[in-house]
N, C-alpha and C positions, 0 to 999 in steps of 0.2 A: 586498541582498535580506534583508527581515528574515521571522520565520519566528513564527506563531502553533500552538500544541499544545492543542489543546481537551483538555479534560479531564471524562472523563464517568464516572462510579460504575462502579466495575468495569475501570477502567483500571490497565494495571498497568505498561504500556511507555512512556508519558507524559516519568518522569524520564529512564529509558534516552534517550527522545529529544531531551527539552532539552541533556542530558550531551552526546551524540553534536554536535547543531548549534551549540553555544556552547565546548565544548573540541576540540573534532575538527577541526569545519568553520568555528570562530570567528566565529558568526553571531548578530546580537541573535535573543533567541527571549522571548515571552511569552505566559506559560501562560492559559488561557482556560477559565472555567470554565462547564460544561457550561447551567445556568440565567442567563448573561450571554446580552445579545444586542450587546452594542455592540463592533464593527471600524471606531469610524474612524481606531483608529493603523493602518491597513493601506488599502496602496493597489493595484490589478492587478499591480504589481512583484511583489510579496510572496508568502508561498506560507504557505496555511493546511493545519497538520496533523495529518489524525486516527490517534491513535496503536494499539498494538496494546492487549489486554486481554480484556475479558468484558463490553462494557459492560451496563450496566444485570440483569448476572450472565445475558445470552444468554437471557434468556423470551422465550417464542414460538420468535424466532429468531435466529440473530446480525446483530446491527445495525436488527433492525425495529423496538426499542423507540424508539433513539436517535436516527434520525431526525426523531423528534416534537418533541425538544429543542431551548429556545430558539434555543443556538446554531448549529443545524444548519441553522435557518431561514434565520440569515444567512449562514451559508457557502452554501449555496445559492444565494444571491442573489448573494455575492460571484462564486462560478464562474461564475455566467452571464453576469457581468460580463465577465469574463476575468478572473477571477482565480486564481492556480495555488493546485492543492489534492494532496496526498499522502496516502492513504489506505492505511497498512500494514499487513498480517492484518486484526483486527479491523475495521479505516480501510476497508478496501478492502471489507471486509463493507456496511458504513454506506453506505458511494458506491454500492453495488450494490443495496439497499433504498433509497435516497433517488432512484434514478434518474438520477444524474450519472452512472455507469458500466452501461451493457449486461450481462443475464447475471446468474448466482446461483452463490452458492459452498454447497455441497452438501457434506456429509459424507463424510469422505476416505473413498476406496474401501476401505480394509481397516478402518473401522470402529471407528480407533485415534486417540488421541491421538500425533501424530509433532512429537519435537525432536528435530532435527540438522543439521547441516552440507549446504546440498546445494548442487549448481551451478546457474548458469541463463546463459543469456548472450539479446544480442539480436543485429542481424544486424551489429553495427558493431563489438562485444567479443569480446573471449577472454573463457573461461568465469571464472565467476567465483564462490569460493565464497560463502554468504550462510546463514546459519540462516534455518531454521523452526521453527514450535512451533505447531500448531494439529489441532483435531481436527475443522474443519470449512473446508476450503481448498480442495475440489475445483471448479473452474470448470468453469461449463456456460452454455451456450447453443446454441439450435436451429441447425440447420446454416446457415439464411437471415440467421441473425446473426451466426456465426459468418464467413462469408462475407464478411457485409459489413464486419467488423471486419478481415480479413486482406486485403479489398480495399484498404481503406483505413489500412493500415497504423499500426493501433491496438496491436498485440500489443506492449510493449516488452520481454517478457523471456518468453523457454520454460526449459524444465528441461532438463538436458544432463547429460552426464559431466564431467569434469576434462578432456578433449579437446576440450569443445565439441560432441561429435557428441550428436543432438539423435532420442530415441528413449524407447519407450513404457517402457522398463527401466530409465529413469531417472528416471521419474516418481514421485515418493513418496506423492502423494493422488489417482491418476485424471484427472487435472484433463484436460479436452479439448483435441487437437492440443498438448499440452501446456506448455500456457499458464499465468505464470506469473505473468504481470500486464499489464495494460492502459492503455490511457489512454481520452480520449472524444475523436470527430470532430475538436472544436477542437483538440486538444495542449492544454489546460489543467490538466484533471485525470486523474491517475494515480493505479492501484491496482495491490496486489501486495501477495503471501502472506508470501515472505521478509521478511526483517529486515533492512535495510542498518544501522539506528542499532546492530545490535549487531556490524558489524563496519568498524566506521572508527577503534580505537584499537593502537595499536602494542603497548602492553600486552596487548592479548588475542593478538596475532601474525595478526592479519590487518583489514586495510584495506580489503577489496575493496570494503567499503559504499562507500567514499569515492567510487570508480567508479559506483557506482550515479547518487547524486546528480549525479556530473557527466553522464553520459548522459541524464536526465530536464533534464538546465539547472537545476537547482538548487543548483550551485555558486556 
């Protein structure tokens, strides 16, 4: 699987995540820049990735600028292809404005910028720690979408304790039924607030990202 990282003005987790897919997870990765439109080195195999940051420095709102972008147009058309797409913090912003992902992510309830360590797990994992860093990550959607996202078993990760046990006190941004990232109907594309590219190296003393990607199949 080889792995594209678009690159839009105001990205700042971009190298974080070439770093992470090419030393971590020893994966060809080519950067992609935000006014390119051409994927034909990528095929539905492949997995295109929007990384974390500010893009377009968050006007209006986060991720509505960037959608506009050449590139966005064809990742678009790549996911509807089937082509797998990864959208992390800011990414998962973008997927949520372009309409590949259900739902809006809202300003965290206390109204804070939050970096830290938190847990999240899904129903197949032990909890697993993963950073955040964002001050607008709280997930919402109405309850008839919400519904139909946990019918159909879109939610891939909630917030949790280091036990796994899975409650509103362990939520750091509000975020609803405390959801912590998603996918879309097909399983194509996936979004999520944590950061798995900042924890897959041994150097930092924690891997858990590494489990992330393998639970999305992007190992």
């Amino acid at each position: 699987m080889k792995f594209g990282v678009v690159v839009f003005p105001g990205s700042n987790c971009d190298r974080d995540m070439q770093d992470a897919l090419q030393h971590d997870l020893n994966k060809e990765v080519v950067m992609l820049w935000h006014k390119d439109k051409d994927m034909s080195m990528f095929t539905t195999n492949d997995c295109i990735v929007l990384p974390g940051g500010f893009s377009y420095g968050d006007y209006l709102r986060c991720g509505a600028i960037a959608k506009f972008s050449p590139m966005m147009q064809s990742v678009i058309d790549f996911a509807n292809k089937g082509g797998k797409v990864l959208g992390v913090c800011n990414g998962f912003q973008i997927l949520c404005e372009s309409a590949l992902l259900p739902g809006v992510l809202l300003q965290n309830a206390n109204q804070q910028f939050i970096c830290k360590n938190v847990f999240i797990k899904n129903d197949a994992s032990k909890a697993l720690q993963v950073p955040i860093a964002h001050g607008e990550g709280r997930f919402f959607a109405n309850d008839s979408v919400l519904d139909e996202i946990e019918s159909n078993n879109q939610v891939i990760f909630r917030y949790c304790n280091e036990h796994g046990n899975i409650d509103a006190a362990y939520n750091p941004n509000g975020a609803v039924r405390n959801i912590a990232g998603i996918r879309n109907r097909e399983g194509n594309v996936f979004g999520m607030m944590p950061h798995p590219e900042r924890a897959t190296s041994t150097a930092l003393g924690n891997i858990d990202g590494k489990t992330v990607f393998e639970l999305l199949g992007l190992n």
